[in-house]
C-alpha positions in Angstrom: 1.9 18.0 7.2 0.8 15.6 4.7 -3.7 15.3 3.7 -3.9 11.8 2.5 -4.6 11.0 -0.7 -7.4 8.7 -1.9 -6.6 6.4 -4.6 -8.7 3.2 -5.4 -6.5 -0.2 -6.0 -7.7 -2.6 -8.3 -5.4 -5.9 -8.3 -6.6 -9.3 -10.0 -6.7 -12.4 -7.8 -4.1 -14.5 -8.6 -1.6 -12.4 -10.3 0.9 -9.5 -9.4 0.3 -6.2 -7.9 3.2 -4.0 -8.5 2.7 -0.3 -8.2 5.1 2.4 -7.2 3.9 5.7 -6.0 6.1 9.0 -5.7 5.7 11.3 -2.7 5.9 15.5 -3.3 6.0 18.2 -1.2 5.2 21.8 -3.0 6.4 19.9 -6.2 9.2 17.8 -4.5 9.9 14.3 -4.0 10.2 13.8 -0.3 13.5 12.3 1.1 12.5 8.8 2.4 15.4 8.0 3.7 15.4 7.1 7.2 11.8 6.4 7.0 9.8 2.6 6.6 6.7 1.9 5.5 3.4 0.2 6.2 0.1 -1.0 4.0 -2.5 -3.0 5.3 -6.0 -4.3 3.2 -8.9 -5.1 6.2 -12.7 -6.2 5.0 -13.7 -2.3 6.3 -11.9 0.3 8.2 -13.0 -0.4 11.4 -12.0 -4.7 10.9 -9.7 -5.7 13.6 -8.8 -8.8 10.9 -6.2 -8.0 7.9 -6.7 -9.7 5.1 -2.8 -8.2 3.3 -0.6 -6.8 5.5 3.2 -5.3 3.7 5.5 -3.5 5.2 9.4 -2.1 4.1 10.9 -5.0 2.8 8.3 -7.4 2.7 5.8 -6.0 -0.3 7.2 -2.0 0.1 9.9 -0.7 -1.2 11.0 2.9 -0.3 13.2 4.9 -2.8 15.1 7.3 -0.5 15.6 10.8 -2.3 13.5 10.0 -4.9 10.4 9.7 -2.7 9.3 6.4 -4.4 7.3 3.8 -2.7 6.9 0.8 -4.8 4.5 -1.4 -3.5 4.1 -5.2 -4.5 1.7 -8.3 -4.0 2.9 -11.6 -5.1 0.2 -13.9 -7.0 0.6 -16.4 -3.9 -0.3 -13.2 -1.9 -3.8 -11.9 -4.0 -4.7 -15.4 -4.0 -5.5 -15.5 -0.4 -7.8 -12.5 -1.0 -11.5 -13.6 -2.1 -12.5 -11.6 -4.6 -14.4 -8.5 -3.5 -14.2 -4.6 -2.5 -11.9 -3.7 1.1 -10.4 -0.4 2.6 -6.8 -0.1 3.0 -4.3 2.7 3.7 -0.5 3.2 3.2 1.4 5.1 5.7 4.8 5.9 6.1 6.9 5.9 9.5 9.6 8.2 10.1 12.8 7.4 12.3 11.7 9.3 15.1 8.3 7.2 15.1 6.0 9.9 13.6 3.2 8.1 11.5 1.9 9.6 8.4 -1.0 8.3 6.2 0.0 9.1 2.2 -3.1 6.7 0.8 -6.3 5.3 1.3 -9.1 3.7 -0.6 -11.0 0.9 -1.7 -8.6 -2.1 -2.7 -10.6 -3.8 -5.4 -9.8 -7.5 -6.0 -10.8 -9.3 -9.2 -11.9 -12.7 -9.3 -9.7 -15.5 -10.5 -11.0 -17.5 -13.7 -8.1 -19.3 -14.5 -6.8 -20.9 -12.1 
């Protein structure tokens, strides 16, 4: 079993979000193969409304035996988030359907000047 982890996200409206994230076990990275992936960004925890929603192959990439998951907002994509503090989580789906949370946090976005 896998205790979530909290990490804070801090992305800038308007511009790319890429960030890639290796999963251990006792020290080694956890064969992803088999597995997808899903992140979602909501106002609070409890919001029934997503504001960014990215799943394997749209904004997650997983890295089979390495245990990577890279994870990537497009500027078109932040741009559509006003600028402010939110909750998301990452979790990661296994072929037999099991759901595990990795991350959660506050997903910071900062305010576009230039636009």
């Amino acid at each position: 079993m896998i205790n979530p982890g909290t990490y804070n996200i801090t992305a800038w409206q308007g511009a790319d979000f890429d960030r890639t994230f290796t999963v251990t076990q006792s020290g080694t990275a956890l064969n992803l193969t088999g597995y997808t992936s899903a992140m979602q960004v909501r106002e609070a925890a409890d919001s029934t409304a997503y504001l960014l929603s990215l799943t394997s192959g749209s904004g997650i990439t997983l890295g089979g035996t390495a245990g990577t998951i890279a994870v990537t907002v497009t500027s078109a994509q932040s741009s559509a988030i006003p600028a402010g503090s939110y909750a998301y989580d990452l979790e990661i789906i296994s072929g037999a359907g099991q759901v595990t949370r990795l991350l959660q946090g506050a997903f910071n976005v900062q305010g576009n000047v230039t636009r």
